[in-house]
py3Dmol code that shows the C-alpha trace and the ligand (Angstrom):
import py3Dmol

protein = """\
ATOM      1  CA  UNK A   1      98.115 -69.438-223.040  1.00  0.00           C
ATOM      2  CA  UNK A   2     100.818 -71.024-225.877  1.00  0.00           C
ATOM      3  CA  UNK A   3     104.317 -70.094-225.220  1.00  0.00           C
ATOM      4  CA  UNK A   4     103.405 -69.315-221.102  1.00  0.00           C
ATOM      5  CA  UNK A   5     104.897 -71.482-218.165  1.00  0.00           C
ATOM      6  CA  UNK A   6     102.217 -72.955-216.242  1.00  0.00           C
ATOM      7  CA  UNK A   7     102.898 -72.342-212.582  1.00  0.00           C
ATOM      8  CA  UNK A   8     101.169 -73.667-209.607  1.00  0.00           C
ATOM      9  CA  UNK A   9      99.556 -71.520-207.244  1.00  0.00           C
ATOM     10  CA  UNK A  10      96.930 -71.818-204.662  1.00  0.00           C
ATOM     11  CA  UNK A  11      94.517 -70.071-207.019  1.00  0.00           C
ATOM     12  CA  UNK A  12      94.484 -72.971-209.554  1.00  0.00           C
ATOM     13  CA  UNK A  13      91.796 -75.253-209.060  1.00  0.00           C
ATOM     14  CA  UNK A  14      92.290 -78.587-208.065  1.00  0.00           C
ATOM     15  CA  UNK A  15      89.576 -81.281-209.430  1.00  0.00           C
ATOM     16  CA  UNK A  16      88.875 -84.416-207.053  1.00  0.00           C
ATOM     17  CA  UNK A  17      86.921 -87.540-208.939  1.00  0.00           C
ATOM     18  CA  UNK A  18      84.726 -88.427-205.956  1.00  0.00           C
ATOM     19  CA  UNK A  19      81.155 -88.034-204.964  1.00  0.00           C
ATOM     20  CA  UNK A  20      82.082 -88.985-201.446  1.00  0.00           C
ATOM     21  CA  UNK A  21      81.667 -86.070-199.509  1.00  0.00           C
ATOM     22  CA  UNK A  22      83.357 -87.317-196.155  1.00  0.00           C
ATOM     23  CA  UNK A  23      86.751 -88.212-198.784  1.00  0.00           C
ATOM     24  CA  UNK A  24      86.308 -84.402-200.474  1.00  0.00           C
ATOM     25  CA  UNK A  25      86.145 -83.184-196.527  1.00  0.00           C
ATOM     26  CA  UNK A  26      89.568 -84.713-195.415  1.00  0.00           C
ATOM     27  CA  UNK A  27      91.157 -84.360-198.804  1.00  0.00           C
ATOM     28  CA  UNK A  28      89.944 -80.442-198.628  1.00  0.00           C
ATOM     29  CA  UNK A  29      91.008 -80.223-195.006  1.00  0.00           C
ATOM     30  CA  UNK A  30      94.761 -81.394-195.875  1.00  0.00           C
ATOM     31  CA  UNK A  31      95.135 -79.095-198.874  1.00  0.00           C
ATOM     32  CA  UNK A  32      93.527 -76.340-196.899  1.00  0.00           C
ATOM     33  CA  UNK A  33      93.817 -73.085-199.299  1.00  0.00           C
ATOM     34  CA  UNK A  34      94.040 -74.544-202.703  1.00  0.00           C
ATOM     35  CA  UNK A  35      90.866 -74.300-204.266  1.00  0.00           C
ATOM     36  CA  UNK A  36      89.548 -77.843-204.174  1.00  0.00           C
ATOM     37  CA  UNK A  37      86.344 -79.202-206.182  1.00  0.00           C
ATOM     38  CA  UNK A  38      84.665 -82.709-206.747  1.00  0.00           C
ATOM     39  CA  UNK A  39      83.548 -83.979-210.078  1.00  0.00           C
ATOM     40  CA  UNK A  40      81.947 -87.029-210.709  1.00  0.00           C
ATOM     41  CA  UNK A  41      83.708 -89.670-212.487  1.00  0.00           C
ATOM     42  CA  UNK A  42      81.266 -92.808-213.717  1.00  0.00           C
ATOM     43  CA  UNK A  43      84.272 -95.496-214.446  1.00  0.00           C
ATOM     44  CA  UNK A  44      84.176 -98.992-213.557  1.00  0.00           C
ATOM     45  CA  UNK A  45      87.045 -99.176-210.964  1.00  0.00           C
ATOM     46  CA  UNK A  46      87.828-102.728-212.600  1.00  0.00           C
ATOM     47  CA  UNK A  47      91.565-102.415-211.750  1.00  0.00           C
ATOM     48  CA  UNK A  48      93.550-104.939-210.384  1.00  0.00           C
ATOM     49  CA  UNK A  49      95.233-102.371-208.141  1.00  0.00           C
ATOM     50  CA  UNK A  50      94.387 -98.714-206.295  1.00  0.00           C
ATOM     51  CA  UNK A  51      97.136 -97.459-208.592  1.00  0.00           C
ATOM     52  CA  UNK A  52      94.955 -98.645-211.626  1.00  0.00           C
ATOM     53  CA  UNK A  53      91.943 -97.323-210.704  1.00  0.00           C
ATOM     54  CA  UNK A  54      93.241 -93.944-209.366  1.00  0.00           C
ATOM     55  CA  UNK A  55      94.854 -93.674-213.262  1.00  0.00           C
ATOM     56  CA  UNK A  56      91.501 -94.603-214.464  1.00  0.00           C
ATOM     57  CA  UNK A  57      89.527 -91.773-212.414  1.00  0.00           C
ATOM     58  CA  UNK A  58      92.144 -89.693-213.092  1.00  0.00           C
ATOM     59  CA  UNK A  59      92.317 -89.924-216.595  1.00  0.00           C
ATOM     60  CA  UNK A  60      88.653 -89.589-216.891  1.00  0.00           C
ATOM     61  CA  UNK A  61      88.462 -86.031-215.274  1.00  0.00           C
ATOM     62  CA  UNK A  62      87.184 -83.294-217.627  1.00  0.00           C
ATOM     63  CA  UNK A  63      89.510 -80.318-216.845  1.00  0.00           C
ATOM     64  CA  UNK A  64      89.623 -77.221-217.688  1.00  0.00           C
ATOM     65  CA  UNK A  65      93.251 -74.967-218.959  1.00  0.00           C
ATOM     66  CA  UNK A  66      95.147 -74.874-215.699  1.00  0.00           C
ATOM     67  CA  UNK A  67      93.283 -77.311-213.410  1.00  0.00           C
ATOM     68  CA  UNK A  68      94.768 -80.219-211.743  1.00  0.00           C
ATOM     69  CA  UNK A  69      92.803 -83.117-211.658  1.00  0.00           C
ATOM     70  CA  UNK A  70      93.400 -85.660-208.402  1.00  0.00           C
ATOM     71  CA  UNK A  71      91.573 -89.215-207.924  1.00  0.00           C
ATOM     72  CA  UNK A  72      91.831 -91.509-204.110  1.00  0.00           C
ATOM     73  CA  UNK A  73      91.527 -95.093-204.708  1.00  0.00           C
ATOM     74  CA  UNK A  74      91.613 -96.556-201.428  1.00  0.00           C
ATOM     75  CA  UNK A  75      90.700 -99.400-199.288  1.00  0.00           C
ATOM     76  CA  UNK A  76      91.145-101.891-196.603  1.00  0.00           C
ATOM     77  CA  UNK A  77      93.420-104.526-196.543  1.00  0.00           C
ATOM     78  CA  UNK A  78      93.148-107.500-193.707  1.00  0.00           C
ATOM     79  CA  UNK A  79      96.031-109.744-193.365  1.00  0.00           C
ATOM     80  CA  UNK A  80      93.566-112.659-192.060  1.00  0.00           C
ATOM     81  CA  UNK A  81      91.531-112.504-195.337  1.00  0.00           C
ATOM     82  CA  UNK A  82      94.717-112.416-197.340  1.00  0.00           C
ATOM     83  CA  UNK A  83      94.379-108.542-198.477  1.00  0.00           C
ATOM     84  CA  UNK A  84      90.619-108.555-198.922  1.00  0.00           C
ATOM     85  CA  UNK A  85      88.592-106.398-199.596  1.00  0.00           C
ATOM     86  CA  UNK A  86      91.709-104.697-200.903  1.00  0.00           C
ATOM     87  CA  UNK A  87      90.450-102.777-204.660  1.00  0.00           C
ATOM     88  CA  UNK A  88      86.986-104.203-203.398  1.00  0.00           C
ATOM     89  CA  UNK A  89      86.391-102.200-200.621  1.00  0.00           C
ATOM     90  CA  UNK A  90      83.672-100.399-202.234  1.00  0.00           C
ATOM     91  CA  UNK A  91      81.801-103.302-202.723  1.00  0.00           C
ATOM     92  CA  UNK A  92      82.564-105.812-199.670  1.00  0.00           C
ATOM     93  CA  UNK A  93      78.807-105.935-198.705  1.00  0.00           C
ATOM     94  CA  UNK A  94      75.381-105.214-200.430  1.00  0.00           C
ATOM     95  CA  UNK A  95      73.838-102.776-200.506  1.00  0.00           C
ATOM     96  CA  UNK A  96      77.345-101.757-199.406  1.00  0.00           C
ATOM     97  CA  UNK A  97      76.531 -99.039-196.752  1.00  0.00           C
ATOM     98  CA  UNK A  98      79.242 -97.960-193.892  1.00  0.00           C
ATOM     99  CA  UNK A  99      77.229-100.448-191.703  1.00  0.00           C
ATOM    100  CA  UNK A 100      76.835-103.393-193.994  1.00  0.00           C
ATOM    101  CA  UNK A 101      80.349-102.880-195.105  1.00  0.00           C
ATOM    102  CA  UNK A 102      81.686-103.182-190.737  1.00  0.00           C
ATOM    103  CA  UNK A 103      78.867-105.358-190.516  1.00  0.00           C
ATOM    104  CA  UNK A 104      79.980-108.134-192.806  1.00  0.00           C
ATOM    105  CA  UNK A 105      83.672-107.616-191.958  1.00  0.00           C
ATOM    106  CA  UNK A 106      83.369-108.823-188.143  1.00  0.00           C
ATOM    107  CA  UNK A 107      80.713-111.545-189.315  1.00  0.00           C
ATOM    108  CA  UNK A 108      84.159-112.659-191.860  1.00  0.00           C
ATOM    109  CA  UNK A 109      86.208-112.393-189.339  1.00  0.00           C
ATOM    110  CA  UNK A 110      84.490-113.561-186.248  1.00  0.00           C
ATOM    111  CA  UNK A 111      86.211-117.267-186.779  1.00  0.00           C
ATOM    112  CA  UNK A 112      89.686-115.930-187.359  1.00  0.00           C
ATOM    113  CA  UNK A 113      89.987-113.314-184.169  1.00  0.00           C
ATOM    114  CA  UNK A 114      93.528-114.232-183.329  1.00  0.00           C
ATOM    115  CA  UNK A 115      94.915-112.106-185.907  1.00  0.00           C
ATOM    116  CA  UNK A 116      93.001-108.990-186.859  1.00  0.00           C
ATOM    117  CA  UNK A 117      95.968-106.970-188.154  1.00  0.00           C
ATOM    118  CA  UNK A 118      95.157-104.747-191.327  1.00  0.00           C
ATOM    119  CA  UNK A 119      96.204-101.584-193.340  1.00  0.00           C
ATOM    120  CA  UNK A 120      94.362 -98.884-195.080  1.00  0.00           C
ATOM    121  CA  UNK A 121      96.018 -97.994-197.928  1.00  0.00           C
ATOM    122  CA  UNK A 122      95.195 -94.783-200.509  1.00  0.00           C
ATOM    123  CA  UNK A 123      96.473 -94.259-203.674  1.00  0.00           C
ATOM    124  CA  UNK A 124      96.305 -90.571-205.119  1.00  0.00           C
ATOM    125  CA  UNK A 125      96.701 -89.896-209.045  1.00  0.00           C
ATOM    126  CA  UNK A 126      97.513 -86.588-210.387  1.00  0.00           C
ATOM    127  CA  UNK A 127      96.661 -85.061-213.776  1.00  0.00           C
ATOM    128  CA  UNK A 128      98.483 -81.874-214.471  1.00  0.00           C
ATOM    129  CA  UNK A 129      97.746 -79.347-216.821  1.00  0.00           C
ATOM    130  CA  UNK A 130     100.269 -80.807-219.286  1.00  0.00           C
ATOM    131  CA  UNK A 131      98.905 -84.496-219.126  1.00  0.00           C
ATOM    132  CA  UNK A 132     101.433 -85.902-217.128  1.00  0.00           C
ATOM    133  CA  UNK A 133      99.862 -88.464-213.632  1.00  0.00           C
ATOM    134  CA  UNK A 134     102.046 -89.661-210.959  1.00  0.00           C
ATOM    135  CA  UNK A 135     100.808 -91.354-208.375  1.00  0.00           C
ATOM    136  CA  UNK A 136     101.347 -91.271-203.681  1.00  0.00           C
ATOM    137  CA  UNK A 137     100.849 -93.733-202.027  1.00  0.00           C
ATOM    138  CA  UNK A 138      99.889 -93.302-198.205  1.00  0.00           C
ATOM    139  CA  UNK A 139      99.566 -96.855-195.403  1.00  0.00           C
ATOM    140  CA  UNK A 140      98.255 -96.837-191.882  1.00  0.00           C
ATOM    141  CA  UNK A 141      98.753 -99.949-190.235  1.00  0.00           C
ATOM    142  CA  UNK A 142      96.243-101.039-187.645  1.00  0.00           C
ATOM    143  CA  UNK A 143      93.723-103.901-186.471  1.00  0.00           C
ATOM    144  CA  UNK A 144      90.254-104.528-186.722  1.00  0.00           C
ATOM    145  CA  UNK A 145      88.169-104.262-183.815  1.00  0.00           C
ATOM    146  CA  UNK A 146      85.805-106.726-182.251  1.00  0.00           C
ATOM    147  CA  UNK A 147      82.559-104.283-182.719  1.00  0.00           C
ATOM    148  CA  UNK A 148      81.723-100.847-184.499  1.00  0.00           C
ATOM    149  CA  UNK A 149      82.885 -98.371-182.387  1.00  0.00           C
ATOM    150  CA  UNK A 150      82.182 -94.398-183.018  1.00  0.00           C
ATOM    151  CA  UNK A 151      80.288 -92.336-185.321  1.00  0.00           C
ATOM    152  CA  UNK A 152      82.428 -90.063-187.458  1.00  0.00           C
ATOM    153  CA  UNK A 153      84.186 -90.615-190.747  1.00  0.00           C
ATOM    154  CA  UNK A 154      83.130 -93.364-193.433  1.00  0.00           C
ATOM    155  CA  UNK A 155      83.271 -97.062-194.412  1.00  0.00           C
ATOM    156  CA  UNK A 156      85.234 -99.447-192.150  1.00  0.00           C
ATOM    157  CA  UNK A 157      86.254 -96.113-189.757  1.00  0.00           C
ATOM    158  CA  UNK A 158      84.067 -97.570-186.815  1.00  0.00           C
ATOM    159  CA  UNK A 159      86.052-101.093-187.222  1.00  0.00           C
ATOM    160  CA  UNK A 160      90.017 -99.451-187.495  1.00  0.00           C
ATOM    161  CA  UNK A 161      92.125 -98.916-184.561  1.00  0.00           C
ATOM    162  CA  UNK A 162      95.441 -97.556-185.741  1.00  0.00           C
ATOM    163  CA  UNK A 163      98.941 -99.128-184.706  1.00  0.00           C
ATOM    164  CA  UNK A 164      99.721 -97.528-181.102  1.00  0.00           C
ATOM    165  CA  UNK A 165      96.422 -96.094-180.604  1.00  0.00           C
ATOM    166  CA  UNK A 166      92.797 -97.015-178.284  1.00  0.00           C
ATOM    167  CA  UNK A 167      90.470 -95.356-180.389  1.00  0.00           C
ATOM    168  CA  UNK A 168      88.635 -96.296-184.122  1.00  0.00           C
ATOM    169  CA  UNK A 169      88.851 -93.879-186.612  1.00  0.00           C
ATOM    170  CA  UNK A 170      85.232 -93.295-185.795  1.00  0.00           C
ATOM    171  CA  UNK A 171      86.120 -92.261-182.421  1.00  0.00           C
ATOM    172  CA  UNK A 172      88.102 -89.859-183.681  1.00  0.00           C
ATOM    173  CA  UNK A 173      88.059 -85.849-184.494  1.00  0.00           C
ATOM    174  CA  UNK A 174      88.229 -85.555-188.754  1.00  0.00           C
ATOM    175  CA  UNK A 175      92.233 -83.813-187.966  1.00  0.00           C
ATOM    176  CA  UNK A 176      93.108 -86.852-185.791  1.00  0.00           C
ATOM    177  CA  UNK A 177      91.987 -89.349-188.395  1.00  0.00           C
ATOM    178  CA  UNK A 178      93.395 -87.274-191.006  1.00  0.00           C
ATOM    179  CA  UNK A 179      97.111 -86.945-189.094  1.00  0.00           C
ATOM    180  CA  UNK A 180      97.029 -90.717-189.163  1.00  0.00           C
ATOM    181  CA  UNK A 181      95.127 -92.217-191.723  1.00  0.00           C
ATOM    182  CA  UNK A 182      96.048 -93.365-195.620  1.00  0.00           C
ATOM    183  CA  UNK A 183      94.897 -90.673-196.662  1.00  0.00           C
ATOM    184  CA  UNK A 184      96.761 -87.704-194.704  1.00  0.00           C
ATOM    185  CA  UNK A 185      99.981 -89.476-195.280  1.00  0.00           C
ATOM    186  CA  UNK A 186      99.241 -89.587-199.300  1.00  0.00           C
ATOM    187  CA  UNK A 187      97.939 -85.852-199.856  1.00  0.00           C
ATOM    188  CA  UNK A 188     101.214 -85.018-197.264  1.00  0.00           C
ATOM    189  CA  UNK A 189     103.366 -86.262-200.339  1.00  0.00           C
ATOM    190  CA  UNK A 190     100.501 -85.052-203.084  1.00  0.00           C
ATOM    191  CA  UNK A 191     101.743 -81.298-201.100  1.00  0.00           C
ATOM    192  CA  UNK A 192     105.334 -81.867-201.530  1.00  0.00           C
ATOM    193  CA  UNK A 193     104.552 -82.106-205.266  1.00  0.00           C
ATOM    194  CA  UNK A 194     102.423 -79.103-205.701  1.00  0.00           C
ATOM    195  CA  UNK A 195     105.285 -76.915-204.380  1.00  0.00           C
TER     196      UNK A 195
END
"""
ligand_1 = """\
23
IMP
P 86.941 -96.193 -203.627
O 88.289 -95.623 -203.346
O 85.946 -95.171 -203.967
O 87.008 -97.344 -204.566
O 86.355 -96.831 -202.291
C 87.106 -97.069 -201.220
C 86.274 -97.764 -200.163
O 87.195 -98.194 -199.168
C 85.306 -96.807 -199.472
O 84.016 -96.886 -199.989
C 85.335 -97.313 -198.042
O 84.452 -98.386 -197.898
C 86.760 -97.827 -197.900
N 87.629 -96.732 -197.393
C 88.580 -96.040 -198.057
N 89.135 -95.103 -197.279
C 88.495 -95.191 -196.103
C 88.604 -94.457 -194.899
O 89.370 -93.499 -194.750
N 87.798 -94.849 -193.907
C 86.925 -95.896 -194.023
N 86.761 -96.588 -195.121
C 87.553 -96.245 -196.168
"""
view = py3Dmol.view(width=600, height=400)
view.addModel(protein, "pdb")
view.setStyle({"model": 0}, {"cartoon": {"style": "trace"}})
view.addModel(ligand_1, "xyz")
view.setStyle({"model": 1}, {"stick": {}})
view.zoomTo()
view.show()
């Protein structure tokens, strides 16, 4: 379309670099009626920071005309461990499944219980049509629990009890985790820039 103004609508398509079906489900839930889509993205998330590797997915997105291409980089950040797993998240544990990942967090932190405060924090990166990427930033403060607790949501959800609250993300419905989490709070501001 040379010489039209590309306006956003809740028609165009919005392209999210994940394979993570539980992070497509809350992202999808948030932006409830835009069209919303995941795409693989195979880059190594080598970044020192989310912002980093949320560029890099970004950036690697094949779009078509008109399509906005979005990428979460996210993670868990434990004041005890200094910030860790931080960008490492992903790969705390080996192989590093949701109960490997909880698992090998408590083992880490079983000597250092006094403090157990920590923060999710979730980057978003946004492509539009014209090339330009900003980036939101969403933070939920919280502390680690003492054992897995629940069975919804992903990663370290069974292990994070939100500032305020009694119950882990696991324990949680998908809209109470999402009114909370990193990840609400970053698509609420990824919303405000779609407008
Ligand atoms: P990445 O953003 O794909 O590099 O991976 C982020 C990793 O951080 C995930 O694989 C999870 O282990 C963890 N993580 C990020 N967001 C959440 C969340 O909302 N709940 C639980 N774990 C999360």
């Amino acid at each position: 379309m040379p010489g039209a103004i590309w306006r956003f609508s809740v028609r165009t398509k919005i392209i999210v670099a994940t394979t993570n079906e539980h992070k497509l489900r809350e992202i999808g839930a948030v932006l409830r009626g835009y069209r919303v889509k995941g795409q693989g993205s195979r880059v190594v998330e080598d970044g020192k920071t989310f912002e980093a590797n949320a560029i890099k997915k970004v950036r690697s997105l094949k779009l078509k005309e008109g399509e906005i291409g979005i990428a979460d980089d996210s993670g868990l950040m434990v004041n005890c461990l200094g910030g860790r797993p931080g960008v490492r998240s992903a790969r705390f544990a080996t192989p590093p499944t949701a109960e490997n990942l909880c698992r090998k967090l408590l083992r880490v932190m079983r000597s250092r219980s006094a403090n157990r405060r920590a923060s999710f924090v979730c980057v978003i990166a946004v492509k539009w049509p014209a090339g330009k990427i900003r980036t939101v930033k969403g933070v939920v403060h919280g502390r680690i629990t003492n054992q897995m607790r629940g069975s919804h949501g992903f990663g370290y959800d069974p292990v994070f009890v939100p500032s305020s609250y009694k119950k882990t993300f696991a324990e949680m419905s998908a809209a109470g985790k999402n009114r909370l989490s990193h990840r609400g709070r970053a698509l609420r501001h990824l919303k405000k820039l779609l407008k």
